[in-house]
Structures are given as C-alpha cells and as structure tokens.
N, C-alpha and C positions, 0 to 999 in steps of 0.2 A: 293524636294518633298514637296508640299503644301496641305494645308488643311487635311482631317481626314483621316488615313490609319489604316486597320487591317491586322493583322497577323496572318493566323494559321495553327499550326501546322509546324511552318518556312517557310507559300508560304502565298504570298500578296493577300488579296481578290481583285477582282474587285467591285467594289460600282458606284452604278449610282450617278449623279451628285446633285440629289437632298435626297441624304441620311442623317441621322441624327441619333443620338443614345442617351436616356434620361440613366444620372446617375447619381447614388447616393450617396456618401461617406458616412459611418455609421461611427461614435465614440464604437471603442470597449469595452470601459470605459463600456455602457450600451446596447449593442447591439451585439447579436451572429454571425452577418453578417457584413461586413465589407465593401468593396466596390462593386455592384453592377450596373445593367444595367436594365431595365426594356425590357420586349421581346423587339426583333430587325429583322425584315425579310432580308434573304440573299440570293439575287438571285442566282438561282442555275445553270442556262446553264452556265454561263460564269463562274462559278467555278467547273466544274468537275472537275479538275486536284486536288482539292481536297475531294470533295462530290462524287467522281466516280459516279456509277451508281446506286445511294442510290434509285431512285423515281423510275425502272425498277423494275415491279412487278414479275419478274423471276432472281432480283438480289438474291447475297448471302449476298450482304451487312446489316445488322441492326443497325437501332437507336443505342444501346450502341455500335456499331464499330465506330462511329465518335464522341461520347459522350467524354465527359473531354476531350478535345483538348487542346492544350497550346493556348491560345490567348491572344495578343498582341492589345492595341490600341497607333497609332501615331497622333502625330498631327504637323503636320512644319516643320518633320524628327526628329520630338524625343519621344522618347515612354515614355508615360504617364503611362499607365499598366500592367502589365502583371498579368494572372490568367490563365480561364480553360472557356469554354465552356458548357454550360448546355442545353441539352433537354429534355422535358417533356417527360412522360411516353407513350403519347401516341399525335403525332402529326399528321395534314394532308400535302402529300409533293405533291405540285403542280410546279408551277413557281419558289416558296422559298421556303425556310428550318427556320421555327421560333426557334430562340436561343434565352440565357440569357447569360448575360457574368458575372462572379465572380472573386473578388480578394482577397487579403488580408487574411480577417478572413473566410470571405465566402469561398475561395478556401480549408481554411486550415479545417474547418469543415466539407465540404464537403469530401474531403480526408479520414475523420475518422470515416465516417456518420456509415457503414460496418464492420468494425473493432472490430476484439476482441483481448483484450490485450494477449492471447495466441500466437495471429499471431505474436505478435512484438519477433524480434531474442533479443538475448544476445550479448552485443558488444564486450564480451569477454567470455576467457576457465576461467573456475568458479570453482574453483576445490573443493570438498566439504573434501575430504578425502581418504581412500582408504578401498577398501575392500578386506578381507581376501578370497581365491579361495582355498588353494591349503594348505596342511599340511604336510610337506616333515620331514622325519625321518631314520633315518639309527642304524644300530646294529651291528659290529664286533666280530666275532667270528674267532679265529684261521689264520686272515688272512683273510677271507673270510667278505664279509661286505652284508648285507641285504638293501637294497634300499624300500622303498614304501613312498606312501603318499595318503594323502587322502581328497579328492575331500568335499570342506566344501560347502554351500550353502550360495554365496554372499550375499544373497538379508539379510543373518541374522545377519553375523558379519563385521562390519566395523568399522573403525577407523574416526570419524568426527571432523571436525575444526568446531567448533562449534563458535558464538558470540553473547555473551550477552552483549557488551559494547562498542564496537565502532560504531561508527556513520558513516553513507555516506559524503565523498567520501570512507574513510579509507574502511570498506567494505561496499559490497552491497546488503547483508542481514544480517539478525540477525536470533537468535533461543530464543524459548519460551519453558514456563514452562508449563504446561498441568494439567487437572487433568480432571478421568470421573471415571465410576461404573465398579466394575468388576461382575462377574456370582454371585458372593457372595454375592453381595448386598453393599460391601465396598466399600468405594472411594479409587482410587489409584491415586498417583502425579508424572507424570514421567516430568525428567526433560530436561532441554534443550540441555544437554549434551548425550542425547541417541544418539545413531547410526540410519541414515537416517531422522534425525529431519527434522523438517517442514523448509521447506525454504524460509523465510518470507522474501522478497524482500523490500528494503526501495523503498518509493513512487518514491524519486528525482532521484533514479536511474532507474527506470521505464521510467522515461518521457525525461532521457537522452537516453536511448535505441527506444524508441519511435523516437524521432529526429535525432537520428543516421542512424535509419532503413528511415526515408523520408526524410533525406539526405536534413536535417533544419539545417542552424550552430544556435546557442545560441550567439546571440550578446549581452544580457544583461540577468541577471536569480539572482534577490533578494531575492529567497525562504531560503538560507542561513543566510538571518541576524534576521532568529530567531532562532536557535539553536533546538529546537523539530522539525523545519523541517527536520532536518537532520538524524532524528530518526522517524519521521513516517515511518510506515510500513503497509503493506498487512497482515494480520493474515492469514495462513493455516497451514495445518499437515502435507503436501504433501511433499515429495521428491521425483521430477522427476527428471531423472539422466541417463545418458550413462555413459558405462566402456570404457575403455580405451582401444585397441586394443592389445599393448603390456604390458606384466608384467614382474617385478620383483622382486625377493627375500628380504624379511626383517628377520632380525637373529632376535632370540628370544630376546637378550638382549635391540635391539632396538624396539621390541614390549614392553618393561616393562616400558624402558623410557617414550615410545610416550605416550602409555595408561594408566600410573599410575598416571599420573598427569595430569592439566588442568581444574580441576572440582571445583565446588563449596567451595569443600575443603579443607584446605591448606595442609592436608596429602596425602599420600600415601593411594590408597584403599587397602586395606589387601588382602591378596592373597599368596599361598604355589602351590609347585611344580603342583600341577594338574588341579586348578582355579584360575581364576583372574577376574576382574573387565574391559570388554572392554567399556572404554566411559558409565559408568552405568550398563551396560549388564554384568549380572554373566555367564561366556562362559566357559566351560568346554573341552576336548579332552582327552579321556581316550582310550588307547590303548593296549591290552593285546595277545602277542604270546606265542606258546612254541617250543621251541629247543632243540635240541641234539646235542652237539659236539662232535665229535669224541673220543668215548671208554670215554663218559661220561653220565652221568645221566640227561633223560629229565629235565625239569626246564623251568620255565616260566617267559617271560620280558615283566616289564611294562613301555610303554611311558608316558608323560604327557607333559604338554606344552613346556617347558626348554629343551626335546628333540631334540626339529625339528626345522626348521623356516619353513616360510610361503613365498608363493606365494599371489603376490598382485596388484589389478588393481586399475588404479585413480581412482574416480568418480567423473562425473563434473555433474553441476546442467544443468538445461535446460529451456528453456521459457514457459512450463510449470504450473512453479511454481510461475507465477503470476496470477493472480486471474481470472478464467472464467468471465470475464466480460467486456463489451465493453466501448472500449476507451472513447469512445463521454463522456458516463455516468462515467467515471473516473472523463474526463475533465470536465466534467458540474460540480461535485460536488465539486471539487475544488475549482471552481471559486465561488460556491454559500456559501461553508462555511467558504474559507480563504480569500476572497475578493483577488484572484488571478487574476489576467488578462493576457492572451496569445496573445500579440499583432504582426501578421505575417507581413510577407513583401514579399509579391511575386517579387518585383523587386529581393531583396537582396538573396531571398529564406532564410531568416533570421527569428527567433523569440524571443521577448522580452519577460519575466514572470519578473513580477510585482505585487506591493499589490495596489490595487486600492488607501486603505486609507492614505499610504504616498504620494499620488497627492491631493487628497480630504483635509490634513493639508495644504498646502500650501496655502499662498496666494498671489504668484506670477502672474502678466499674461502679455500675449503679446496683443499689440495692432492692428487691424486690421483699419487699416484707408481709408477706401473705401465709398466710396457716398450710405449713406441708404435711398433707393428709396422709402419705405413704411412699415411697421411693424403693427403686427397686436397680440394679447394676446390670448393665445388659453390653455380657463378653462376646465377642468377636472374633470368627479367626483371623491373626493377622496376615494384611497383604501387605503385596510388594508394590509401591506405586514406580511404574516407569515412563517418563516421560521423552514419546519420542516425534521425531519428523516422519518418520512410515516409512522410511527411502532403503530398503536392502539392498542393492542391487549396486551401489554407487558405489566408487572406492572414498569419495569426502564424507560419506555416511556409514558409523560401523564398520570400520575397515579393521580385524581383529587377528592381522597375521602378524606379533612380535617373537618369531622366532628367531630372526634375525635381524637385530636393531643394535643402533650404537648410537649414544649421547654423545653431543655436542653441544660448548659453550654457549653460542649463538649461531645467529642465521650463515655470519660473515666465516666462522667456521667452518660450515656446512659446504659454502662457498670454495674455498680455500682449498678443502681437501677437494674439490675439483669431481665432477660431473661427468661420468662413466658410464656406456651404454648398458655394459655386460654386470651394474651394480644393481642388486638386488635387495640390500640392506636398508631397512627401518632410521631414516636418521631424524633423533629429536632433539629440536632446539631446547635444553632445559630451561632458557631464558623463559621464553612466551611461552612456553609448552605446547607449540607446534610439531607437528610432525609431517616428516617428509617423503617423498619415494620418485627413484628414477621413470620417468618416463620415453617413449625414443617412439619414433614412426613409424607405423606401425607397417605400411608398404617398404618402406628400407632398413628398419632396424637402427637407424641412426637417428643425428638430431637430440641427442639426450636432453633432457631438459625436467626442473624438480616441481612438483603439485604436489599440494599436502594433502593428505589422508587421513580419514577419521578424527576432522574437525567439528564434525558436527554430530558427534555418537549420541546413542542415548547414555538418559542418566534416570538411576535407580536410587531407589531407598527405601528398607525396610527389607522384611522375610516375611515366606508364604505365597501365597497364590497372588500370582500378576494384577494389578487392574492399568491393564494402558492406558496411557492417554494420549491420542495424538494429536500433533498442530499442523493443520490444516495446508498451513504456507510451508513452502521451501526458502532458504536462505539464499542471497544471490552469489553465486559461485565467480571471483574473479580471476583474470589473467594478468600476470606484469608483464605488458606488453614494453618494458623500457630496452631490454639487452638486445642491442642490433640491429634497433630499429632507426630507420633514417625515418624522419616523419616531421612536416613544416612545423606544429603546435608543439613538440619534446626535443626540446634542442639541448646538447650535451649530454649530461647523464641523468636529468630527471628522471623521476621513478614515476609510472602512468601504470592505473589499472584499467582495465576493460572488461565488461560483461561479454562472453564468447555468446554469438548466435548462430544458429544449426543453418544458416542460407548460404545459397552460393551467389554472388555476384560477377560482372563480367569484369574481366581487366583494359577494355579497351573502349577510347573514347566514343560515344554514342553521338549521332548526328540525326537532327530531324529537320524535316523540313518542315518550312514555314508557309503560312498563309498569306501574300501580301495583297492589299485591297486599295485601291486609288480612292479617294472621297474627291479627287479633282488634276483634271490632266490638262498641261504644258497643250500647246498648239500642237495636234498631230503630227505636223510636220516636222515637231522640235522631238518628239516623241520616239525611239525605235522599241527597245522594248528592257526588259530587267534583262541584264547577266546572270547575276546571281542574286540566291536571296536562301539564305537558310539560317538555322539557329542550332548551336550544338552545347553541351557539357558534357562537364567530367567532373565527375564528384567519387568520393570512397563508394555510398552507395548506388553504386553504375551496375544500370541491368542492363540485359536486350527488352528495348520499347518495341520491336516488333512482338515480343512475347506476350509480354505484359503490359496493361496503362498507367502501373503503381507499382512502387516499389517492393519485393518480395518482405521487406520490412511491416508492412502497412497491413498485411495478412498475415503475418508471425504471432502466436500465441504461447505463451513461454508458462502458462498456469499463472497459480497466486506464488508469485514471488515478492519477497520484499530485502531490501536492501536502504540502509542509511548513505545521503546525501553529505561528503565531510566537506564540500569546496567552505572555503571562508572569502571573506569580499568575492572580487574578482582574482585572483592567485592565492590560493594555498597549497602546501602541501609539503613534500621531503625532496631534499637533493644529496647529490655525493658529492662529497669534502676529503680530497687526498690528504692524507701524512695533515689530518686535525690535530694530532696529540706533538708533532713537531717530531716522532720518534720510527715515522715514515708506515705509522695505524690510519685505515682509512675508514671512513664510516658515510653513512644515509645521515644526515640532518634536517631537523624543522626547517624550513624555509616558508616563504612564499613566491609560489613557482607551480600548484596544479591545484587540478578537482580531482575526488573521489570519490566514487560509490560502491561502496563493500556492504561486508558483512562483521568486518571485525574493528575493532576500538583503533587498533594499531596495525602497521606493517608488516611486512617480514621480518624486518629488521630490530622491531620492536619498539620504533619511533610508532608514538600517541599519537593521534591525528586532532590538531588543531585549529578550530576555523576561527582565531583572531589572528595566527600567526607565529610567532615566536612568544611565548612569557618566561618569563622570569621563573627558575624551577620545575619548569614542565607545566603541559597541561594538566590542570583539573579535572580531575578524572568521574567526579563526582555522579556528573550529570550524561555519562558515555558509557556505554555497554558495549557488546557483544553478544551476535544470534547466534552463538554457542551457547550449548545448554550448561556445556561449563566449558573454563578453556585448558585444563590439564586432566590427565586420567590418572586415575587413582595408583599408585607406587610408583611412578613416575614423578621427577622431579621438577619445579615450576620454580621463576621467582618470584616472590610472593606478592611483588606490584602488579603481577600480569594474572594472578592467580582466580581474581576475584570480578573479572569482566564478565562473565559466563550469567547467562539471564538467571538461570538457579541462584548463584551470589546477588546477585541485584534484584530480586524481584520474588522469589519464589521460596526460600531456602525457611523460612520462619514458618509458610507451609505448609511444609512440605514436613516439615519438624513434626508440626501441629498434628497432621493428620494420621503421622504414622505413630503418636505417643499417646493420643488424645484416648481418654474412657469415657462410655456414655452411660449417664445416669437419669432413668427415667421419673418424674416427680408427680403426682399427683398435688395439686395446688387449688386452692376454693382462693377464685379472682371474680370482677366483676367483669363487663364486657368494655368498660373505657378502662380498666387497666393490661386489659389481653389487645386490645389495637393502642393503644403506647405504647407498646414495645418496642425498645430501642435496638435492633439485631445488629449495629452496626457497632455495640459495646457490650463490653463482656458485664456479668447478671454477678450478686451476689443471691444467693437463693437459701437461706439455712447455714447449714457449715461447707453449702458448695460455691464453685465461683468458677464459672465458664461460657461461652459463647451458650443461647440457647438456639438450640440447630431448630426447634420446630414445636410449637403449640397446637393442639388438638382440642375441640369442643364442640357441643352441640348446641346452637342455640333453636329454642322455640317462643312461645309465645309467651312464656313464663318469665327467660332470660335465659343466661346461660349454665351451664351445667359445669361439672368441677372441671378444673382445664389439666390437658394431660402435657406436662413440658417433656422436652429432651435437651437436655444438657449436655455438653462436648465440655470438659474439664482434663486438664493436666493430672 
C-alpha cells in the first residue's frame, strides 16, 4: 500500500488521486488541541459503504450518526494517526462530506467537551459503613418467649468509616469538619465523624475513575511527587449512597465496640443501658410493655439498647458524590493552577499527567539536524498574563483597600493588641504574609472577631493587554472554630477549623416515632399492650424530620470547591503551649491532637501542618503548598519560609517566566514524515542556531509524501 490511506471507522476510504490533507501537530505544553487537520473533502459516492445515505433528504441518517468516527491516517502501510472525526454543526452535503480529523489532545478534549463528572462511574464498591434497619428484641416469660422489633429509619442512624487522615491511593475520600447557624442564632460544629458525612472525594481518584471509565491506561502520572496531591479534595456535604440488598444481624455487644470508638477522642463516649453515642449522634431506643404471667400480677418491661441487636445494611457511596461539575472545567483548572499537563496518545489510547515546570527546569534538548530552508521572527504585542479565581465580590478574594493598614510581627501580635468592634484597620502578619480585618455582627454590631482578606488575590505578570485565565474551582474558605468553644471532640485549647455552611439547622432534640411489629405474642392473656415505644436523636446536624426526610446537608451544593486533607494517623494537628519559652511567651504548637481541611500549608499562627506529627526541624515543606496563587503581595513584607507556598512558587512560576519572555521563530524545514511524528514536544529542539520548545508543526501531506514542514519555535 502506497501513498496516503484513511480509515474510518475500520473500512478504507476511497481518495482520488490528487487528494491532500493539511496538518498540524500542537505542543500540548501550551496548546488545548493537539494534533489536527484543517477541513478535508471526502467524496461521497464512492464511500457509501460507510456514509450510507447520509445526503438522501428522506434519510434517517444525521450528522451526529457519523460524527466522532475512529479515524485512521496511513502513509506507505503504516499509520501515522489515529483519533476521531469531526463535523460542523451545520454542513452542506453535495458530492462530499466536509470533515476535520482530531488526535491526541484534541481527540481527548473533545471526549469531555459534554461531560459532567456526575457521569463518571466508581471503579469500585466504596463502602461507607452500615446502617442500622431493624431493632430486634425478645422477652421470656414461663417458657413462652415474645419476639418483635422495630423498624428504625435508615436514612438517621448509621455506622460510618469515616477519614480524616489517610491520603489517596490508601482511600478515596476523606470527611470534614463543618460548622453553620442553628434556628437559635448559635453556631453549631458537627464533625466528621457524623453518620452520612460528606463524601469528599480526593481529586487523583476522580481522574483515575475518569480514565478507567474512557478506558485510558495511565502510562505516566507525577501528581504523586508532591504529597498534597494526594490529599486534595472535592469539598461537599453530600452522601449519595445505595443499601445493600441483603442484611445482617450485628449483636449489641459489637455495636459498643464498632461505635464507641474511632473519634476524635481517645476515650470511650459515655453511654448507659438506654443511650449511646453512634459515630457523634446521641441515638436512643426506648421500649416499654406490660405483661401477665400466668396467676401473676401485671408489671411492666423495659427494653433499651443492650436488649436487642440490629438489623443492618452496607452503604456504599455513589458517583454522585463528586462535584456537579463538568469534567473539561475540572481539567482546565488543573492545568491552569498546578501547571499540570495531560498529554494523550490516541495510537496507545494512553495518557501522561505531568508538571509542565519540571520539563521547563531542564535544560536538556535533542538536536534536529535537518536543512533550514528559511526562518522568519514573528513579534507580538506583549501581554499581561493574570491568573485568577473569578470571585470579585468576596472580601478573601481581591480585597484591595490598604489605606489603612498596620504591620505586625505575627498572628500572636495581632492577637494581643486585642480585637475591637469600631477597628477598621488592615492588619498584616508580616510573618505568613497574611492579612487581616475586623469583622462584628452584623444585626448587633458586636461580637468582633478577625477573617483574613485577600488571601486568594490574583497574580500578574508582564505589560500590555490582559489575557486571563481563570481557575475554575474556588478554595475552601475555613473558620477557627477553637476560641470559646465548649465542644466534646476540642477539649482545652486545641486549634479546630471548619468549613462554614450557608444552612440552618434546629437546636432541639428531634423525636420520632417508631414502628413496632410483633413476629410472635405471649398468651393474650399475658399480653396488655406497648407503653411506650419510640426512637429519638440528637446530633450537630438536627433538622425538623417533619420538614424534611434528609438532612439539609444531603442537598447542599457548595460548587467545585477544593480543599487539602492535613489529619495525620488518627490525631494531628496544633495545640497552645503557655509561657513555652519559660519567659511567660505563649504560642500554638505542632502536636498530635486534630484533623484539618484548609486551604493553606500552615495556620494562623504560622505552625506547618504536619501529617506524621512532630519532626525534628519542622516539617518538610517540599511536598505541601498552598491554594494561594501566591501567599504575600508585592511591597509587603513576608518571611521568606512562608513566602514560597503560593501555587505560582510551586508549580507555575518557570511558566509563567516562559511565556511572558519567550520569542517566536518561524522555520521552514525539509523533514521526512517519520521524522515530523517523532517529535519529541515534551523537550526543548536544537534547530540551527536556535534552541526552544517547538509549539507547533505544519505540512501537507499527499500522495507523493510530505511537503517542507513549517515549525514554530518558542525560544528564550
């Protein structure tokens, strides 16, 4: 087989002899599309056999029924591409059929152009925990035994594996700490160990389930060699979940074990014969009959928990519980704030995830030694690239009022000089190069209390005309819910954050009744009838059940947020340490003592957040960032350990360099067609006396071969 052959759909087109097809290789380094074709006409008699009877204006066939086709180009009996097939929205079908042909990235974006990460499956049974159905009890009398139980209401009591501390792969979500308003006007802080907690999905398992479901292998994936990848996550409240089809029986005794422990705290939650503590939730079962035994005196029996056991189904999590929000705009925003790159391979049906900035250190490159036929410098006006979150509106986003600001050492500073309703003043820790502002309530004017401002600005670089770029996701915004707070899991002065949520819940204990059902009765005459019988809780998140069947949690939609996971084992976090220095200075220390899910490396305080514990030196910072774009602003003073957290320092800043300094030089080059698809875009080119990324290759090939190729150079 000679000269240039297609494929699609597995059947060989016919091409006349003087056919030709213009393409382009994109560098995905800087480019959303990847390999391409510019339109191409394909005669159409001579391909029915795959175009049926698309141009019959009494067909049933439509444009999308031939659309994304698998297409194949050959050249000399060996295929050069494989991708997918593109038609316009709206073409005219005469003698031909006008197509585009897509590969690489192009194919794999197009793939997810429609896509909401709701559709992507689970590539595995998730099992969250179980919940309690069913309250079985019994009572012996004379021989005679009384049977019933009573029908609980899943959706309120369950048993959850909850995880504040391991990271992905180990599992593939975490649970968070919450805090919102109840009917009272109070803040309440429910914690991550509630029953149906939010099932915050880590990112990398998202995008493994992603390529599992489009049936991509993962031939290379670096997002692991910084360690907070492996703990970013989705922020929601949500538990979406199916039961389990079959159940079985758990004995009381194994309800004290499973439920008594696991929490926050390194005791036992207190609990006697008739309440206990499920996963947080104060769950009650009171049950009361009266009997007669035979030639004896009525008298009444009461059940409580330690009576019965339970009937019980799994519950496994569902894809659901990743974030209403579409793939593309995942993928875009990754790429925009971690300098990730998704590099496909239609041949291999393969894809690499990469950081742009460890190709950008390098400065290795391969030499192309081919005849440069002509080159020409092609000026630009320069822009200004800004990288932002989109949020105007926020005071944590762009907050740009320092006309009245005053620096301070640190947080404890800040602190110190004491929290004043009627204070209007800018104060910045120069330590972390946070920044602060009073806030007070807004129905009384008091209440003062300090939230930073304009932690998550945009950042700029370069002169000239804007090109934005925004990141799709919002960072998750927390509260230190630790000052004056009485709360069972923050005992002393631990420091606890919480994600604040916009619901109201009730302040007071909720009671429901229960179902009881007899499977076998006592002699009538032993028999009079139930007292009582009902089932009540009290948990943080406590609605009115006449209202609702679910918790206003369970229908919260908070967007694409994401937030890193800091818990380490089971207790990590920071505690206060009076008069540490012996000279009566008090400070926040490393400990192990809570979980965290932020957005920032470190505290307020400016303690690192580390998940082994206490090391020797501080943590290692290496592998931990910050979803600030940077973490100080420009004439502002920072200390230089805290300076360098900001995703721009970590991930972006080489670039960012890059693209605002870079020259483009266009080359005419006589190449063959196996040295124009070897190319290696993922390393810089020597070319002549140039040497830079090649952003993109042009040619035409026909029947003959190909034509001189037209490079584009990006060089320093």
């Amino acid at each position: 087989m000679k000269g240039i052959q297609i494929k699609i759909n597995g059947q060989w087109l016919y091409l006349p002899e003087d056919f030709s097809i213009d393409l382009e290789q994109c560098n995905p380094l800087f480019n959303e599309q990847g390999t391409f074709s510019f339109p191409f006409e394909i005669p159409l008699e001579p391909n029915r056999h795959i175009f049926k009877n698309i141009a019959d204006p009494f067909s049933d066939l439509r444009i999308e029924d031939i659309d994304k086709q698998e297409m194949e180009v050959w050249f000399d009996g060996i295929m050069l591409y494989r991708g997918i097939i593109e038609i316009d929205e709206e073409i005219e079908i005469e003698d031909t059929i006008p197509v585009t042909f897509l590969s690489g990235n192009s194919d794999f974006m197009s793939r997810i152009e429609e896509m909401n990460a709701q559709d992507v499956p689970l590539d595995r049974d998730i099992n969250l925990g179980y919940a309690l159905t069913e309250y079985h009890i019994s009572y012996t009398v004379d021989d005679s035994t009384l049977f019933a139980y009573i029908n609980l209401p899943s959706k309120k009591f369950m048993v959850y594996n909850a995880n504040v501390s391991d990271p992905y792969p180990i599992k593939p979500y975490c649970n968070v700490r919450i805090c919102a308003n109840t009917d009272k006007g109070k803040a309440t802080i429910m914690s991550a160990y509630r029953p149906y907690s939010g099932v915050c999905f880590y990112v990398r398992y998202f995008l493994d389930c992603l390529f599992s479901y489009l049936q991509v292998v993962k031939k290379q994936d670096d997002l692991g060699n910084y360690e907070d990848m492996n703990r970013l996550a989705f922020f929601g409240t949500k538990c979406d979940y199916t039961l389990s089809e079959s159940s079985r029986i758990v004995s009381y005794n194994d309800e004290i074990e499973n439920l008594m422990y696991g929490g926050e705290g390194s005791e036992p939650f207190s609990y006697n014969e008739t309440d206990h503590y499920i996963a947080s939730r104060k769950f009650q079962i009171y049950l009361q009959i009266r009997v007669k035994p035979k030639d004896k005196s009525w008298y009444d029996v009461s059940f409580g928990l330690k009576n019965g056991s339970y009937r019980v189904k799994d519950v496994f999590a569902t894809q659901k519980n990743f974030p209403n929000a579409g793939v593309k705009d995942i993928i875009d925003s990754l790429q925009t704030a971690f300098g990730i790159r998704f590099i496909y391979d239609d041949k291999q049906s393969s894809v690499s995830i990469i950081y742009i900035s460890d190709l950008l250190k390098s400065n290795d490159y391969n030499v192309l030694d081919d005849k440069i036929l002509s080159y020409k410098v092609v000026q630009s006006k320069r822009e200004k690239m800004v990288l932002t979150y989109g949020v105007s509106d926020n005071t944590a986003f762009n907050y740009g009022d320092y006309n009245n600001s005053k620096e301070y050492s640190d947080y404890n500073a800040i602190l110190n000089a004491g929290i004043y309703a009627n204070d209007l003043t800018r104060k910045i820790d120069v330590k972390t190069g946070n920044h602060y502002k009073v806030k007070v309530n807004k129905e009384t004017g008091g209440d003062p209390t300090l939230f930073e401002v304009d932690g998550f600005r945009d950042y700029s670089i370069g002169e000239g005309e804007e090109n934005e770029q925004t990141i799709a996701f919002a960072p998750v915004i927390v509260n230190d819910v630790s000052k004056g707070m009485w709360w069972k899991y923050v005992e002393g002065n631990q420091q606890a954050f919480a994600v604040y949520v916009d619901e109201e819940f009730t302040a007071e204990e909720t009671k429901q009744n229960a179902v009881l059902v007899f499977e076998h009765f006592l002699p009538p005459s032993w028999f009079q009838k139930v007292k009582e019988c009902y089932v009540s809780f009290k948990g943080e998140d406590n609605y009115d059940i006449n209202e609702t069947e679910e918790s206003p949690l369970q229908t919260y939609d908070p967007g694409l947020v994401l937030g890193i996971m800091r818990g380490a084992g089971n207790k990590s976090g920071v505690e206060y340490e009076a008069n540490y220095d012996g000279e009566g200075n008090s400070s926040w220390s490393q400990t192990v003592a809570n979980y965290s899910f932020t957005s920032d490396s470190c505290d307020n305080y400016g303690r690192f957040f580390d998940y082994n514990g206490t090391e020797a030196g501080g943590a290692d910072q290496t592998g931990r960032f910050s979803l600030k774009l940077v973490a100080g602003k420009d004439g502002y003073p920072i200390d230089s350990q805290y300076a360098d957290r900001g995703l721009v320092s970590k991930f972006l800043s080489e670039y960012l360099y890059f693209m605002a300094n870079k020259k483009t030089v266009v080359l005419t080059v006589r190449m063959n067609i196996t040295q124009i698809i070897g190319i290696d875009f993922l390393k810089r080119y020597k070319i002549g006396d140039f040497v830079g990324f090649i952003n993109k290759v042009s040619y035409t090939l026909d029947v003959n071969g190909v034509t001189d190729a037209t490079i584009e150079l990006y060089t320093l």
